[in-house]
N, CA, C and O of each residue as an XYZ file, in Angstrom:
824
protein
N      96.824    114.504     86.768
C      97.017    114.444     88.221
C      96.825    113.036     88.762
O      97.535    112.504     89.615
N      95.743    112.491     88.139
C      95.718    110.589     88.757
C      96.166    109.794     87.894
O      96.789    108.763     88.144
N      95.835    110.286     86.630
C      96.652    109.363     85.311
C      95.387    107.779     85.613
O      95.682    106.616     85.339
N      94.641    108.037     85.950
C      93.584    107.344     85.475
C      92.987    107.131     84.080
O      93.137    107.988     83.209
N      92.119    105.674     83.798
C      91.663    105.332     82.450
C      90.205    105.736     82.484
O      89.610    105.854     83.555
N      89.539    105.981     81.127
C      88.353    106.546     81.220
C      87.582    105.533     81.941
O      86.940    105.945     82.907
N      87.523    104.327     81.667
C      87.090    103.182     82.770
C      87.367    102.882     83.999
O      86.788    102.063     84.713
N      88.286    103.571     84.257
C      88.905    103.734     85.950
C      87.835    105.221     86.355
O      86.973    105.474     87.197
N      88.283    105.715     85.574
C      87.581    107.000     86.719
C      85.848    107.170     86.359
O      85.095    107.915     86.986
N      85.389    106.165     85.035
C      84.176    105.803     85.504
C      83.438    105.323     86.558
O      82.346    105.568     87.071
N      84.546    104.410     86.768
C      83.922    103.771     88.469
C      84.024    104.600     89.362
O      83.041    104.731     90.092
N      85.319    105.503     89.639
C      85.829    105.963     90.683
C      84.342    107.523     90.529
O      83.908    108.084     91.535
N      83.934    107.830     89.272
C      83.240    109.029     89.040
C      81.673    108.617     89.773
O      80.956    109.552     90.127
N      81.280    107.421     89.939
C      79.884    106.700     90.332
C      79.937    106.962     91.683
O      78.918    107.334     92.264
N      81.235    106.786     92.403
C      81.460    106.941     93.982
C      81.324    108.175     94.518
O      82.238    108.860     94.977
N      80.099    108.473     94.451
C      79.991    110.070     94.346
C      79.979    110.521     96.134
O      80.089    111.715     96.414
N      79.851    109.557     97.177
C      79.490    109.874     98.247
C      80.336    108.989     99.407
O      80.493    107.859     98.944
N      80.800    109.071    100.444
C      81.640    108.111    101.434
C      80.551    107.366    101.471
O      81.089    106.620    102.289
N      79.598    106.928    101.344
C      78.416    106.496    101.332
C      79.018    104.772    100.557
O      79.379    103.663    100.953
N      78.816    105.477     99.322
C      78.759    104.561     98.184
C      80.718    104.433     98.170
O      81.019    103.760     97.184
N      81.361    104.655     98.564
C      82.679    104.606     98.300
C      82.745    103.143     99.065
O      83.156    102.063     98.642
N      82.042    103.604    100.686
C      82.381    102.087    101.221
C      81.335    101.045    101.251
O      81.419    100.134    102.074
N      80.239    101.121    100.315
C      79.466    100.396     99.748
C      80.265     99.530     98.521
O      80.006     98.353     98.268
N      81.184    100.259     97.881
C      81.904     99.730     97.314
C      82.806     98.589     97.672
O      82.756     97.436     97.243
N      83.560     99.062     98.451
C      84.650     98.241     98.762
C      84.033     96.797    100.248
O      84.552     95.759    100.659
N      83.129     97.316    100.483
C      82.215     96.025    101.104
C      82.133     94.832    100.043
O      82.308     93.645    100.321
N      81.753     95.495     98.427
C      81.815     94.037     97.576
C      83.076     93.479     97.124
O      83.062     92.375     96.580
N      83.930     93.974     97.252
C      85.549     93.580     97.183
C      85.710     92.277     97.757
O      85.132     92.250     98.844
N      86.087     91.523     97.564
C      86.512     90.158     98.754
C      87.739     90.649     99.251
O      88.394     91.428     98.558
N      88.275     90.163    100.769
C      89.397     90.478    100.877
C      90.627     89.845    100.340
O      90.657     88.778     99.727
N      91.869     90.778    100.693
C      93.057     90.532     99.593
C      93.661     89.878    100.746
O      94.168     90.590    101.613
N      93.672     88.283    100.895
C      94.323     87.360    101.373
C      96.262     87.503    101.294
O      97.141     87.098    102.054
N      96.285     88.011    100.433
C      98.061     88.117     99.977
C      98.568     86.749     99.948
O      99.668     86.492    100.435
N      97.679     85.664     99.292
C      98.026     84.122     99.135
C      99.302     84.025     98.200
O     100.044     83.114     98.569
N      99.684     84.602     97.272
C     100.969     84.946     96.907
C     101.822     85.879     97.278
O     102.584     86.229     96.376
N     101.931     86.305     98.105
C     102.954     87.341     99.579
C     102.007     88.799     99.185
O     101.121     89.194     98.427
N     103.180     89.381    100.632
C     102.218     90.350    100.482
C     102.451     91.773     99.575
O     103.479     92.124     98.997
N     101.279     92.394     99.643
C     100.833     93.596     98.632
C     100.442     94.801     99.275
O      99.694     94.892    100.249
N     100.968     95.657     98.697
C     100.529     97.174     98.658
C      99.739     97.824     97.316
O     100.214     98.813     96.758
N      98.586     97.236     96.877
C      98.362     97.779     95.573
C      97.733     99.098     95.522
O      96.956     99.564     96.357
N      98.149     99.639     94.465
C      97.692    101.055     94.228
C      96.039    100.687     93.583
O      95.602     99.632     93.123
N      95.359    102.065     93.781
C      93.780    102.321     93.485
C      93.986    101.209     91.753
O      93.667    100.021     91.714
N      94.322    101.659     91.049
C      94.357    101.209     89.660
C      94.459     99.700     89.899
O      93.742     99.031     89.155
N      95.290     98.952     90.885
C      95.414     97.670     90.397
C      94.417     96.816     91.456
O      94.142     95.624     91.318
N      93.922     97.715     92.578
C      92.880     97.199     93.490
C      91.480     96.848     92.090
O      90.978     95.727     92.004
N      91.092     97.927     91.209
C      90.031     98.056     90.581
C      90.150     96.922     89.610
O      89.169     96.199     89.438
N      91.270     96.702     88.958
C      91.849     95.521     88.326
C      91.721     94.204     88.713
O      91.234     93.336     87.988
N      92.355     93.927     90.402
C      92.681     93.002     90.795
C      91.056     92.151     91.782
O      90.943     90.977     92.136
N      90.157     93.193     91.943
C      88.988     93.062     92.446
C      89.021     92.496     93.802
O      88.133     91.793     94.285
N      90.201     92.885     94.429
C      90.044     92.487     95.786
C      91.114     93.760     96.423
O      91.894     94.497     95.820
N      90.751     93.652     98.014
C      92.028     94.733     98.958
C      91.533     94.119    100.023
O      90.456     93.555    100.219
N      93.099     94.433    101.134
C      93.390     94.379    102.017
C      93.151     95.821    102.707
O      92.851     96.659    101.857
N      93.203     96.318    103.988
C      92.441     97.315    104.512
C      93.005     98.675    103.789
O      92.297     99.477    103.180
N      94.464     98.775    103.987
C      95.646     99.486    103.552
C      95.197     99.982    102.007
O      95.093    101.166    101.687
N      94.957     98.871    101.140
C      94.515     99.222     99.776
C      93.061     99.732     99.499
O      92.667    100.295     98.477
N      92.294     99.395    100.706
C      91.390     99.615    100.438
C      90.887    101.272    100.821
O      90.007    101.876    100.207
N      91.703    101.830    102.017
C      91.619    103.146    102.185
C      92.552    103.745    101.298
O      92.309    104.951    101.330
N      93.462    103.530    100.551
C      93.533    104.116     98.815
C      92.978    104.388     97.768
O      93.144    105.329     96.992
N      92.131    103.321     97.750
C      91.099    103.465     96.864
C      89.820    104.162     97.640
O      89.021    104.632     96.830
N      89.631    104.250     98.331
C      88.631    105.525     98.875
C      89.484    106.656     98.599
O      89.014    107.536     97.878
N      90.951    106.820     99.160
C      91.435    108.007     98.988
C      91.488    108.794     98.104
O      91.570    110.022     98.136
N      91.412    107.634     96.740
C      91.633    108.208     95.463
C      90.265    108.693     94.948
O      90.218    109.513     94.031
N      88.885    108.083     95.661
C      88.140    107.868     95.065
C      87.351    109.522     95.653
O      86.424    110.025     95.018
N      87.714    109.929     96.460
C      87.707    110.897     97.157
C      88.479    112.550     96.672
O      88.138    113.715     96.876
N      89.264    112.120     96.189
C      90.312    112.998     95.276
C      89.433    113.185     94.007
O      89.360    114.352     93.622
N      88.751    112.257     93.283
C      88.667    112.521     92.080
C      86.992    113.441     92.418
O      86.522    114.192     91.563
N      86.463    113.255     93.442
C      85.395    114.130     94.094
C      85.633    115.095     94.788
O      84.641    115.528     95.373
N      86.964    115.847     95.044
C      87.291    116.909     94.811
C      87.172    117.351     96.425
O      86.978    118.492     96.843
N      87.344    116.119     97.219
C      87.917    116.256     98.471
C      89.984    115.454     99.506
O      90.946    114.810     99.086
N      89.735    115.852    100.382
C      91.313    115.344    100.422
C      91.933    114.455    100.620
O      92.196    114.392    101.821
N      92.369    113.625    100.030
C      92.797    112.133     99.980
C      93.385    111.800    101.217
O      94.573    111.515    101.066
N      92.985    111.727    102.415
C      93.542    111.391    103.928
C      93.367    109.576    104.223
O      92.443    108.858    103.842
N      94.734    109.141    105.113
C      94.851    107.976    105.572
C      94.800    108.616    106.557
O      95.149    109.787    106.701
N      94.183    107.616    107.628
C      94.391    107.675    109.456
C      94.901    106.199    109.543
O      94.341    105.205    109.081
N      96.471    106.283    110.459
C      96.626    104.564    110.882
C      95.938    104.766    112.051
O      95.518    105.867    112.409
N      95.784    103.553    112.770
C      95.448    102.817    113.588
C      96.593    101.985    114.206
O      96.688    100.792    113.917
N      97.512    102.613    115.095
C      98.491    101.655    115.587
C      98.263    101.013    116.686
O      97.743    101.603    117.633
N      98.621     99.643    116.762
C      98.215     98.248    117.772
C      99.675     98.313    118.272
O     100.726     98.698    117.760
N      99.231     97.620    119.853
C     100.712     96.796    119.948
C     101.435     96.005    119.513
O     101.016     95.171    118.710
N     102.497     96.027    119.842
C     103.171     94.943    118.504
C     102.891     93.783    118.154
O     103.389     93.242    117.167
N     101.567     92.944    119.366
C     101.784     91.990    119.238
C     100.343     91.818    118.117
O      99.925     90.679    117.906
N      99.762     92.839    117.552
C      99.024     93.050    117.140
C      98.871     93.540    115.792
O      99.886     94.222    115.649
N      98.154     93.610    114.618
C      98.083     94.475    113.387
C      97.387     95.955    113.381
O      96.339     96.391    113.857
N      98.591     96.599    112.526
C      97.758     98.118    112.685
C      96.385     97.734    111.909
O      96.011     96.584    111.677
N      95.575     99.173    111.483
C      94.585     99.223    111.044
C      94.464    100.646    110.194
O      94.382    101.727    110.778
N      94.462    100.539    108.951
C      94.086    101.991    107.798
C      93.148    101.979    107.408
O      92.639    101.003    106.858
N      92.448    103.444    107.630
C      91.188    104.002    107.349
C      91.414    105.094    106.365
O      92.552    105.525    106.184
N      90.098    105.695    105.540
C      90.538    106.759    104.729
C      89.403    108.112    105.390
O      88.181    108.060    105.251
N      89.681    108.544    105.659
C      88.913    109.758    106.346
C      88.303    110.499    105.572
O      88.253    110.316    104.356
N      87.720    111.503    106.232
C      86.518    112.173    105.260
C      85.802    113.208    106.184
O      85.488    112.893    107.333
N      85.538    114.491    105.651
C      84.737    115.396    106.289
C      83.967    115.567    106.456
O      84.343    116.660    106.880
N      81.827    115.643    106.750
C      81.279    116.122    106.459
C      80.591    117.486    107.316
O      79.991    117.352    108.382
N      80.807    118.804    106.627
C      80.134    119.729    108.000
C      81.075    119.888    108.643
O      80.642    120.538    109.595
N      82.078    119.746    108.790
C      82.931    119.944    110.091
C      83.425    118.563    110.673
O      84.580    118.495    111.093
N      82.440    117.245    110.724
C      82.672    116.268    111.714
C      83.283    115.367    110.570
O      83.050    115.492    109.368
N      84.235    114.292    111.259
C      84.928    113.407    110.936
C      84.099    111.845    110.758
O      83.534    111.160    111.611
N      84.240    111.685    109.700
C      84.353    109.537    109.435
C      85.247    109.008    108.885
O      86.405    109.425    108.897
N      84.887    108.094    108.367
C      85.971    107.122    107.851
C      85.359    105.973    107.247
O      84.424    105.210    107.492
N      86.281    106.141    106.319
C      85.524    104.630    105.398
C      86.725    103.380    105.407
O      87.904    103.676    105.209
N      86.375    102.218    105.610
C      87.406    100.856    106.206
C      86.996    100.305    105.267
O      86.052    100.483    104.497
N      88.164     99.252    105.420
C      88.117     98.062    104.492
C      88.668     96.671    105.209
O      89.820     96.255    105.088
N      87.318     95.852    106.196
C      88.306     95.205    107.110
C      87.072     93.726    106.495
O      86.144     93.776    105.687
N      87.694     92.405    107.417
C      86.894     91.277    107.033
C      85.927     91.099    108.728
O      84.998     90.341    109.009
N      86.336     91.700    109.214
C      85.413     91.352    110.440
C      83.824     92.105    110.953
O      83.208     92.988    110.356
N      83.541     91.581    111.930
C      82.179     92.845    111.757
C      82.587     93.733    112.761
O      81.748     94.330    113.436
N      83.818     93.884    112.929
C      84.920     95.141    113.935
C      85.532     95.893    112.745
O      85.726     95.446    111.614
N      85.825     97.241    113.261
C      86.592     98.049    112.701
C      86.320     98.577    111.302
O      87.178     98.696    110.427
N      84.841     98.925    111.171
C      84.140     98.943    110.208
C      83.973    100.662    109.717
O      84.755    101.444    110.258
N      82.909    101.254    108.651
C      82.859    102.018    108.752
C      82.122    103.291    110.134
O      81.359    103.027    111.064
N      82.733    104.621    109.745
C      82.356    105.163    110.941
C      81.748    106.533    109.888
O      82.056    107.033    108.806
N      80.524    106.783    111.158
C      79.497    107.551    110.643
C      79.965    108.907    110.571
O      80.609    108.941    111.620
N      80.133    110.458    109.880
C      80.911    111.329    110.342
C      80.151    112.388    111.438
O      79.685    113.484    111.127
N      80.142    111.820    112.721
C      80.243    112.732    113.907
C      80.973    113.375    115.042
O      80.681    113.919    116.107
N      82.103    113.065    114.323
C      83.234    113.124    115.309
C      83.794    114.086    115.227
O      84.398    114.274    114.172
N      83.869    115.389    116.553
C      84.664    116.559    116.513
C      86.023    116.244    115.863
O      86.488    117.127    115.141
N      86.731    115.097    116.020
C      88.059    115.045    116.191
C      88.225    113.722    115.867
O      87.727    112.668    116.262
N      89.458    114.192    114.646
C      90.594    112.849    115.159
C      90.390    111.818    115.900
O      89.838    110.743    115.664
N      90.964    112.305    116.960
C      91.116    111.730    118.248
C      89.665    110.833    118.732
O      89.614    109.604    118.762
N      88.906    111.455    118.975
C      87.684    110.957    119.341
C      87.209    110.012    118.289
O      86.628    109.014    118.715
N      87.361    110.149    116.818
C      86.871    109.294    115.951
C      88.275    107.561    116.283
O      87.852    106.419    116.458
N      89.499    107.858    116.275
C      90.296    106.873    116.870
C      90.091    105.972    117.614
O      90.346    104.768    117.586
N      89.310    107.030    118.718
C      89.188    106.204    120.035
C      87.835    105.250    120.087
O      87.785    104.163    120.662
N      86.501    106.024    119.204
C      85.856    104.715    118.402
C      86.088    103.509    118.249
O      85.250    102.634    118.463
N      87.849    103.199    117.660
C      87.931    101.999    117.726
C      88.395    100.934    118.698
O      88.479     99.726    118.474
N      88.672    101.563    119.777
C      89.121    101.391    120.715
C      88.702     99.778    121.490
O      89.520     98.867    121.615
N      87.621     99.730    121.830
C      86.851     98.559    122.584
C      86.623     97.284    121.476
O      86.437     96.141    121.891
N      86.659     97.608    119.998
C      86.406     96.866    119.419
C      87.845     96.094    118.657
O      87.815     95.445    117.612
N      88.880     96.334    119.377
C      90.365     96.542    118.788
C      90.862     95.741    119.418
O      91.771     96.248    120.075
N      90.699     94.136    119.683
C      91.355     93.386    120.916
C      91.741     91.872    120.145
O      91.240     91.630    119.047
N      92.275     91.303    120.528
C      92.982     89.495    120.343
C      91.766     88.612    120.935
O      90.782     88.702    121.670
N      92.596     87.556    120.004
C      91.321     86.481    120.906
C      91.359     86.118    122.447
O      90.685     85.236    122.978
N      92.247     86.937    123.055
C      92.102     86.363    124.472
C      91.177     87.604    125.003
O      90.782     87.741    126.160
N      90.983     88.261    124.174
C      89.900     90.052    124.817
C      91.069     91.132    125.350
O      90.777     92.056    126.109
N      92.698     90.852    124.756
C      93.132     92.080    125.327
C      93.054     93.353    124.166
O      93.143     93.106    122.963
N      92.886     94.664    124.668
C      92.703     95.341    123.924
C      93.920     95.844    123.613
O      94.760     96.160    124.455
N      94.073     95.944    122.264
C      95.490     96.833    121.603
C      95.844     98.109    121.173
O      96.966     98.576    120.977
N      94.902     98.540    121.069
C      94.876     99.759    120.157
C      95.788    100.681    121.164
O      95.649    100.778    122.383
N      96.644    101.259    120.426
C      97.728    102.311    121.559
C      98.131    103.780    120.532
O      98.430    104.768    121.203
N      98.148    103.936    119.248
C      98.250    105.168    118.934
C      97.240    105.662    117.678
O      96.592    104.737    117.190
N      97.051    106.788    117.178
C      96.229    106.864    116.028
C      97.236    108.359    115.248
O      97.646    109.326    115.890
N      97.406    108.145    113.868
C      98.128    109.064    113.470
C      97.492    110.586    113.118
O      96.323    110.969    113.085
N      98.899    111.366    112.844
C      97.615    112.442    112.026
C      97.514    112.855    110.548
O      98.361    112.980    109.663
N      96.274    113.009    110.587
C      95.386    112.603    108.741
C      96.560    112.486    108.225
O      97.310    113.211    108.879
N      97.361    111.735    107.050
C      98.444    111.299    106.314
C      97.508    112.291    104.903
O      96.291    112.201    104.743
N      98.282    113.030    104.178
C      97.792    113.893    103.071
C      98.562    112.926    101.861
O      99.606    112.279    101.933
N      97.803    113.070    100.971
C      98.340    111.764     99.625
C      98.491    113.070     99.002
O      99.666    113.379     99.202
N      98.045    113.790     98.497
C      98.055    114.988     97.722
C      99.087    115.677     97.607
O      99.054    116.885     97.372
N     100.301    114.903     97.779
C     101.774    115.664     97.732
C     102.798    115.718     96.868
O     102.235    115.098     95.966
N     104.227    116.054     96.272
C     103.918    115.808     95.385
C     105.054    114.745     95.219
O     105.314    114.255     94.119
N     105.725    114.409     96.383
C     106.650    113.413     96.464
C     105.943    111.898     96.489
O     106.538    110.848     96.732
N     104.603    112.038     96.195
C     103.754    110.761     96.611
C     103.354    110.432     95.211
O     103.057    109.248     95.054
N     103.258    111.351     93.943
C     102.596    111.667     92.556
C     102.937    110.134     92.475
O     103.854    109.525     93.026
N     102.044    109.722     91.717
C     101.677    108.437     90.768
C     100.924    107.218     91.673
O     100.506    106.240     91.053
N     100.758    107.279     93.103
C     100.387    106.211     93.710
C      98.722    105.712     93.029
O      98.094    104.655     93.084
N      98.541    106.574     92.627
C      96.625    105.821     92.130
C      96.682    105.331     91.055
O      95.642    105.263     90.399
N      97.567    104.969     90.667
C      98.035    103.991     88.994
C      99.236    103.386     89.256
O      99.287    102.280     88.718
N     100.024    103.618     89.746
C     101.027    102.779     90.415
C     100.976    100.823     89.961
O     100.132     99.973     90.243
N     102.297    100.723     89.165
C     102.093     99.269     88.972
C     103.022     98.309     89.895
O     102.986     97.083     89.784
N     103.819     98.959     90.774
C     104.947     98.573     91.881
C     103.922     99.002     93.057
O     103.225    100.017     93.053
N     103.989     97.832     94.247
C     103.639     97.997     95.483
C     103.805     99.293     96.124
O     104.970     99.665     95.977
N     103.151    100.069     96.730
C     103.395    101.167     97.156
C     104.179    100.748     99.011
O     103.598    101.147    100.021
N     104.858    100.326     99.051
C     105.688    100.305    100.476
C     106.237    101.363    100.878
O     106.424    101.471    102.090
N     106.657    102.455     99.969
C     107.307    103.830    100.307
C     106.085    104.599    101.424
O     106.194    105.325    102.412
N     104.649    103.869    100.500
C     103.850    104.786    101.287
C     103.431    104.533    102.513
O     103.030    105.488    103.179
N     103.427    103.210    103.081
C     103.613    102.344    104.250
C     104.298    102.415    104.885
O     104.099    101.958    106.011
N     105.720    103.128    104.507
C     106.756    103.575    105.026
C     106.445    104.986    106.424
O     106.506    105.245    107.626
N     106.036    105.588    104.816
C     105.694    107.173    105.536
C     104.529    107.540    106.055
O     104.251    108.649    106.512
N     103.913    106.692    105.990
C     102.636    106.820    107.016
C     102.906    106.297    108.410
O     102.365    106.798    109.396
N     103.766    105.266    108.478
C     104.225    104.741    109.981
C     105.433    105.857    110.616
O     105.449    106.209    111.795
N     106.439    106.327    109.551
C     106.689    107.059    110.276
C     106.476    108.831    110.695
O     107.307    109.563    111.231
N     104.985    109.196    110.210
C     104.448    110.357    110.042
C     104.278    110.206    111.872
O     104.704    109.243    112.510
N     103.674    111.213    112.372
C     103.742    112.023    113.586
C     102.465    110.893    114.257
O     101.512    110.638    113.521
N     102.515    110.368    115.431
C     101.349    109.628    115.847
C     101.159    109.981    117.190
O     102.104    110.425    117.843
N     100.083    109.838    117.658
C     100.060    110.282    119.289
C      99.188    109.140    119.944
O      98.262    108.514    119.429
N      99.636    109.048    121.010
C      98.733    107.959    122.519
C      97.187    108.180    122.532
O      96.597    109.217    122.835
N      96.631    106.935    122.123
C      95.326    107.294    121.978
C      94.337    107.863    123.542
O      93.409    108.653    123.715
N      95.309    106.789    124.610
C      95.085    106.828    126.008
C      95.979    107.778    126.923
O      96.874    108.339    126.291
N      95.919    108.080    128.319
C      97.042    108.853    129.131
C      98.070    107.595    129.529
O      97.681    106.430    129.459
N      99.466    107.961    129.968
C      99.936    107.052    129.993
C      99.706    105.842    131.363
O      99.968    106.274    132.486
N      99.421    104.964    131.295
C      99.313    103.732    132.336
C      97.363    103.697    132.387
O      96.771    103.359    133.412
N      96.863    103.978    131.505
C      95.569    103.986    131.008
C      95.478    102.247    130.876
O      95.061    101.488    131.750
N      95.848    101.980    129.906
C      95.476    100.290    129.740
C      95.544     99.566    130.894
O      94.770     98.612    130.964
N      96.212     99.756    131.745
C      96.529     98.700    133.074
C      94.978     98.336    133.467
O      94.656     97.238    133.922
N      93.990     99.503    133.206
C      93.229     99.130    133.588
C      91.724     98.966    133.094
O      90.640     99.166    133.643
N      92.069     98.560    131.950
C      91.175     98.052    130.466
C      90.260     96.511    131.286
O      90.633     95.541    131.946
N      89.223     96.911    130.879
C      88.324     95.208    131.032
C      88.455     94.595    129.578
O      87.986     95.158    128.589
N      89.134     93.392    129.537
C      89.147     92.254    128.507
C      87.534     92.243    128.014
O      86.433     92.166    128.560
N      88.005     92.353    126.810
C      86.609     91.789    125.486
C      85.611     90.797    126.067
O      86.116     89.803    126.590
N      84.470     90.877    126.067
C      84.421     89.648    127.240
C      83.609     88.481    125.958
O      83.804     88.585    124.748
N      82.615     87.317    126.678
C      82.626     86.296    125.722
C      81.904     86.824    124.087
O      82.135     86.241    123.027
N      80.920     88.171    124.258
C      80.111     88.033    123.303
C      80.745     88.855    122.456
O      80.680     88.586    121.256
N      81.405     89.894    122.847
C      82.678     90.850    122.296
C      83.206     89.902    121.595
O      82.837     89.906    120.421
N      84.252     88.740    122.010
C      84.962     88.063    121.097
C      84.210     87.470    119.915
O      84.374     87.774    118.734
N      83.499     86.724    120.332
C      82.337     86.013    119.108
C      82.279     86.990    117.621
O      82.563     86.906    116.426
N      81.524     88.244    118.932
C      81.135     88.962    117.309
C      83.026     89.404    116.385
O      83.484     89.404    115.243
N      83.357     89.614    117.354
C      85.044     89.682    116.973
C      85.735     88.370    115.746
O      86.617     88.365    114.886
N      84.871     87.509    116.222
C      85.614     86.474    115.180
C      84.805     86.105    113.841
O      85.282     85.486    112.890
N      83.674     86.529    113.928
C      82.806     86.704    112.197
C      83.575     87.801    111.343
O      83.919     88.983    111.326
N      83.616     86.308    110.474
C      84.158     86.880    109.005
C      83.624     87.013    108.124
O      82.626     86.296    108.198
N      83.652     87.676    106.973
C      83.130     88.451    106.082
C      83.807     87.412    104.183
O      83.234     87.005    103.172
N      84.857     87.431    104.553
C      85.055     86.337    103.401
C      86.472     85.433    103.963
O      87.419     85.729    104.691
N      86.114     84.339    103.303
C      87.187     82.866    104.167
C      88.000     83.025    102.855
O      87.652     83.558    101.802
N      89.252     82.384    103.209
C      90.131     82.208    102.711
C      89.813     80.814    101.643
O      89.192     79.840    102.067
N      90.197     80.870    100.600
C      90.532     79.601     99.594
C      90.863     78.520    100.020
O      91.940     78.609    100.608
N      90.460     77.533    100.011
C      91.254     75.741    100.354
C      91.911     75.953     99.305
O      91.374     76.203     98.225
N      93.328     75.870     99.514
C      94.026     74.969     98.484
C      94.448     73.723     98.697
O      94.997     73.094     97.793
């Protein structure tokens, strides 16, 4: 079913908890895409020792699957002038979290108390803005299921997964806000941005 190596799903078998999944991927450095960009599957993230957010809620997803829960993406859609954001979701009890894979001290993991979707989305809401403090965040999808079987091979996958980038953007998404809601958003203000601009790992001088 994952076509994992006994050394792959050793690691992935240690991640016994959303806990430790995004304890994990906290030691990852991020995946700069200094040679263009990437969609890597769980297998070549574990390989390649780094991800970008996208890869990195794969490898929770997968890591989640092999613990015998349901491999869910949630996007995070921004305005255009903005980058989405992928999370890998998770149940506990009934309430919703999510485990991230981002470089900032925004958009991080979320604890699971959230009746809903929706409400766990909107979490990210205030912390989701540009450097001038406008806020972006405008849709959040619903749970994306990996467990299908038109999706089979993505957690070993040696080709970029873009099909799956594909179909997660165009899976079903809804308005995180009512409509004409933002008009009247207060901008990030100075200490919002600050903490907004700490990074977690810098990019290479070349």
């Amino acid at each position: 079913m994952h076509g994992f190596t006994k050394d792959e799903l050793k690691l992935l078998y240690s991640l016994k908890t959303p806990v430790k999944v995004q304890d994990f991927l906290d030691t990852l450095p991020m995946n700069f895409e200094e040679k263009g960009t990437t969609l890597m599957s769980p297998r070549r993230v574990m390989r390649e020792k780094k991800a970008h957010c996208m890869e990195g809620a794969l490898l929770a997803a997968a890591a989640f699957w092999i613990h015998g829960r349901k491999p869910l993406l949630l996007d995070l859609r921004a305005a255009p002038n903005d980058d989405d954001h992928v999370v890998a979701l998770f149940q506990d009890r009934g309430l919703w979290g999510a485990v991230s894979k981002t470089n900032h001290a925004v958009l991080r993991w979320r604890e699971p108390i959230f009746k809903t979707v929706h409400a766990l989305a909107a979490s990210y809401f205030h912390e989701y803005f540009l450097d001038d403090g406008k806020r972006t965040l405008r849709e959040y999808s619903r749970p994306f299921r990996l467990d299908v079987k038109k999706y089979e091979g993505w957690t070993v996958a040696e080709k970029d997964l873009w099909h799956l980038s594909d179909a997660l953007d165009a899976s079903p998404h809804y308005p995180l806000l009512p409509r004409g809601a933002f008009r009247h958003t207060r901008l990030a203000d100075s200490m919002e941005r600050k903490a907004g601009s700490i990074v977690e790992w810098k990019r290479s001088k070349i």
